[in-house]
N, C-alpha and C positions, 0 to 999 in steps of 0.2 A: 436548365437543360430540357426539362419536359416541357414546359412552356415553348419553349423555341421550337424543337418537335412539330407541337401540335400548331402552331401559325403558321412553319412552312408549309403546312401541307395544301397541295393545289388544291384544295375546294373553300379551302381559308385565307388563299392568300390574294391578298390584295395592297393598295398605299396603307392604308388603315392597320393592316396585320404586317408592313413592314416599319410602320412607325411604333406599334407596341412590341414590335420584336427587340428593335432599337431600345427602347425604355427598359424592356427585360434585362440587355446588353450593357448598360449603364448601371444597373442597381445588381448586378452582380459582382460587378468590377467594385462598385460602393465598396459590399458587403465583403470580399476577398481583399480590399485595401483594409480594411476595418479589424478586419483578425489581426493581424500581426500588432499594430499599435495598440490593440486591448492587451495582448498576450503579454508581452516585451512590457507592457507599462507596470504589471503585475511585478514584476522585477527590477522597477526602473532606483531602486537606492540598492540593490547587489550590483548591479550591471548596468550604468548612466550611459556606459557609450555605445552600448549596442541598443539602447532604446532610443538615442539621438541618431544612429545612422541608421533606424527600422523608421523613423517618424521623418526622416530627410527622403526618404524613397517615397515610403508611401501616403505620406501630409498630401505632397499637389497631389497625387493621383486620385488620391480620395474626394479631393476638391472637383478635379475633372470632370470624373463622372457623376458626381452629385449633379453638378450644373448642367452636365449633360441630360440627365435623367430631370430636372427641373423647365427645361428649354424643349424638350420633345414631350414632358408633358403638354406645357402649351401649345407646340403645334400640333399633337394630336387630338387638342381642345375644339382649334381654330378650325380644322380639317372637320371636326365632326360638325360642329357652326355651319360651317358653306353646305355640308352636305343634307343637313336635315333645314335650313332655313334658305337656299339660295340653291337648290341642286341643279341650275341649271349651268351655274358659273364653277359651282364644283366640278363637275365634268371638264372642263377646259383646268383647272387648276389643282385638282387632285389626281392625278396622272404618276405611273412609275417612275418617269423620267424626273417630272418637278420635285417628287419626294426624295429621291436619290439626291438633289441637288442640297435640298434645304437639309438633309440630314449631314450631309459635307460640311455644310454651312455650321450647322450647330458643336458637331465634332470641332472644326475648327476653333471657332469660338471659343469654347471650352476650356482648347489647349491653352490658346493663344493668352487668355484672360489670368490663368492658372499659372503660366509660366512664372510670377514671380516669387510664389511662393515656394518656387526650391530656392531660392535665396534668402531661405527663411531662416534654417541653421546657422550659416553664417554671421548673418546681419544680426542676430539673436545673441552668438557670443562675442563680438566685435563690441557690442551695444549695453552698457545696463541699466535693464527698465526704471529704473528709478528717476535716468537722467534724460527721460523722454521730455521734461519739461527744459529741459536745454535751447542756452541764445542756439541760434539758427547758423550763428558761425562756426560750432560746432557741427563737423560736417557730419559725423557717425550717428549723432545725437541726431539729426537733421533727415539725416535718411530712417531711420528709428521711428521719429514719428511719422514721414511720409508713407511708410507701410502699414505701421498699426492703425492709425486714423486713419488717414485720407483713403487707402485701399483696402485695407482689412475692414475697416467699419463704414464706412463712406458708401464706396462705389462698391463692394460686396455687398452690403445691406441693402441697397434701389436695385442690384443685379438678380442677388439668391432670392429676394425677400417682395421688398416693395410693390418690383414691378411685373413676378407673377401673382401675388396677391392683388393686384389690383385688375388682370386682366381675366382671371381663371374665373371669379363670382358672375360677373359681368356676363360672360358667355355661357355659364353652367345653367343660369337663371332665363337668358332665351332658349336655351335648348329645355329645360326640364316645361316651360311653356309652351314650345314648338311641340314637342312629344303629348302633351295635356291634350291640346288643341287635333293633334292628328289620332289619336285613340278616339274622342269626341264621334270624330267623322267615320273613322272605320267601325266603329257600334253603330252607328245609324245606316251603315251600308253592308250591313253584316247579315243581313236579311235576305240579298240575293245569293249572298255564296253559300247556304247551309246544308246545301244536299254536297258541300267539300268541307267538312270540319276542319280538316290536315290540309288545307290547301297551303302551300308556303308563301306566302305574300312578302316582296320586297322589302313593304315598310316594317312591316314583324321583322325581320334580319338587321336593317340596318336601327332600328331603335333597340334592338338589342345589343350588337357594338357601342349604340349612344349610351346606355346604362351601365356599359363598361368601363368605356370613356367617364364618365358622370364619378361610379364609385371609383377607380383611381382617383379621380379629380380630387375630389370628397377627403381622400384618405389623406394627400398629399398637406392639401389646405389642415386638415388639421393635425398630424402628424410636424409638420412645420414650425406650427403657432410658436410651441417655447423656444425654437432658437432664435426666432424673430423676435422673442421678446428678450432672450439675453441679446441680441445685438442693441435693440436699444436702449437695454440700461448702458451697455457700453458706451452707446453713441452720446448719450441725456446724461454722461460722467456721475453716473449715482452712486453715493457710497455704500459700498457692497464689503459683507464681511466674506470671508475666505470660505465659511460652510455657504452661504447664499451662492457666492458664486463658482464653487463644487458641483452642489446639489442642479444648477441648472446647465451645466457642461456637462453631466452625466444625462441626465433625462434627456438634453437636446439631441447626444449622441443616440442615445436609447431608441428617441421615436423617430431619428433619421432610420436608423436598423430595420423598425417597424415597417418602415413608409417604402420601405426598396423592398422588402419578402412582402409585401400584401397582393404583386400582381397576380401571381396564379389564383389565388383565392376568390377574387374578385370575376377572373375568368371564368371557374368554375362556377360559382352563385349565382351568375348573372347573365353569362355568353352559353344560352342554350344551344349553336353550331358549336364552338367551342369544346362542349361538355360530352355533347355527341363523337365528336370525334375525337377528342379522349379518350373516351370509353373503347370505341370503335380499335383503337392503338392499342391502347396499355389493358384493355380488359374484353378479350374479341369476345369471347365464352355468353358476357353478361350483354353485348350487343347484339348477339346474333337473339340471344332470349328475349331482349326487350324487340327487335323487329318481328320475331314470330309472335310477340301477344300483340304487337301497334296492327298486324296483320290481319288476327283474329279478331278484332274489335271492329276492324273496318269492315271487313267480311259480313258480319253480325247487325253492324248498325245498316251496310249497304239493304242489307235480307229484310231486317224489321221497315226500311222507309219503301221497297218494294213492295213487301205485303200490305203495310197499309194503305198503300196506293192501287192495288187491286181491291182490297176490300170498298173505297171509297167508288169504283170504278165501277164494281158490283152492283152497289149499295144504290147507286144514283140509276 
């Protein structure tokens, strides 16, 4: 909720803070689906049927916005990519209008993709696992393994897994080189602006957002790692004892939790507008203090490069 807050605010707001406002909106939804099936499960041998009609609601929904929040991760990857390596085609494609559209697009998706998993309870007692290796003329048997394989492990795993691990490295790695490469340049032309210490420079703002962009990235990639690797012992059918494959259904759940509460953090550490106007909101007292000493400092530094410039002025 504070998050959200502070992006809308017009001196924050842009495509870039409506796509991480988006990420926020997904990984809260995770995190508010996630309560009830930990709660209920704590209970699940007194009360079996109210843990099966709490995981029938909120199983797809948890799915949803995971992938939603997975899928605006990478567009808000892509989005920083054009902008710090290509910013001239950014402009034509990172626009309010185009972001509204792709974020439709993804919500969509999402649902769309998700939907079968509320046919999970059913198809769950209709079916029993044991009898997944059943001839295919068994039609219960048949739809049994068309969901656990083929969609559960299959095309989830190239969807949640595969195929943002394969595009997120690839574009963190131009960007954290783009960023290398343009600091380079700005120290070597930082020579003519030093009578503006506090000058706000474009590229200082938006390499800021890119280091924001970068540590979500960062978190996601590796907060991920162990369910992508329970999925492929799944997929690579390894024999797995019952604590093994506990112990990694817990940690997976665990650092999905981690991976959806790390954005504000990352905001704050990293998004110095961001921080500023945080403070500015939720703490006026301590920003009005820090603008009277950025004040007094400037005042002070303006005083000492005048004096010495009359002394030199003298002198000569």
């Amino acid at each position: 909720m504070i998050t959200a807050v502070v992006l809308t605010n017009r001196r924050l707001w842009s495509p870039t803070s409506m796509l991480l406002l988006s990420l926020v909106a997904y990984d809260a939804v995770f995190l508010l689906a996630s309560i009830p099936i930990s709660v209920t499960g704590l209970f699940i041998k007194r009360d079996p049927m109210t843990f099966t009609t709490i995981l029938g609601v909120f199983y797809p929904l948890r799915y949803m916005a995971h992938m939603g929040s997975i899928y605006t991760t990478v567009t808000v990857t892509v989005e920083r990519f054009l902008v710090v390596l290509v910013p001239l085609k950014a402009r034509i494609f990172c626009t309010f209008g185009k972001t509204r559209k792709i974020l439709l697009g993804v919500f969509a998706f999402s649902v769309a993709f998700n939907i079968p998993r509320c046919f999970f309870q059913p198809l769950f007692r209709a079916t029993d696992p044991p009898t997944t290796a059943a001839a295919p003329n068994d039609q219960s048997a048949y739809y049994f393994w068309l969901y656990f394989r083929v969609y559960e492990l299959y095309m989830s795993g190239v969807l949640f897994y595969l195929l943002p691990y394969a595009l997120i490295p690839i574009l963190n790695l131009q960007l954290l080189l783009a960023i290398k490469k343009r600091r380079s340049e700005t120290r070597m032309m930082q020579v003519k602006n030093e009578h503006q210490p506090n000058y706000p420079r474009s590229t200082d703002l938006e390499d800021g957002v890119t280091m924001i962009v970068l540590g979500i990235t960062a978190c996601f990639f590796i907060c991920c790692l162990i369910p992508a690797i329970y999925t492929m012992t799944q997929v690579a059918e390894m024999p797995d004892t019952n604590v093994f494959a506990s112990f990694l259904i817990i940690a997976s759940d665990t650092m999905l939790c981690i991976n959806a509460s790390t954005d504000f953090f990352f905001y704050c550490l990293l998004g110095r507008k961001f921080r500023n106007i945080f403070i500015r909101l939720f703490c006026p007292k301590r920003y009005i203090q820090k603008s009277r000493t950025m004040t007094s400092l400037n005042h002070s530094y303006y005083r000492h490069n005048r004096a010495n410039s009359e002394t030199c002025y003298h002198s000569v």
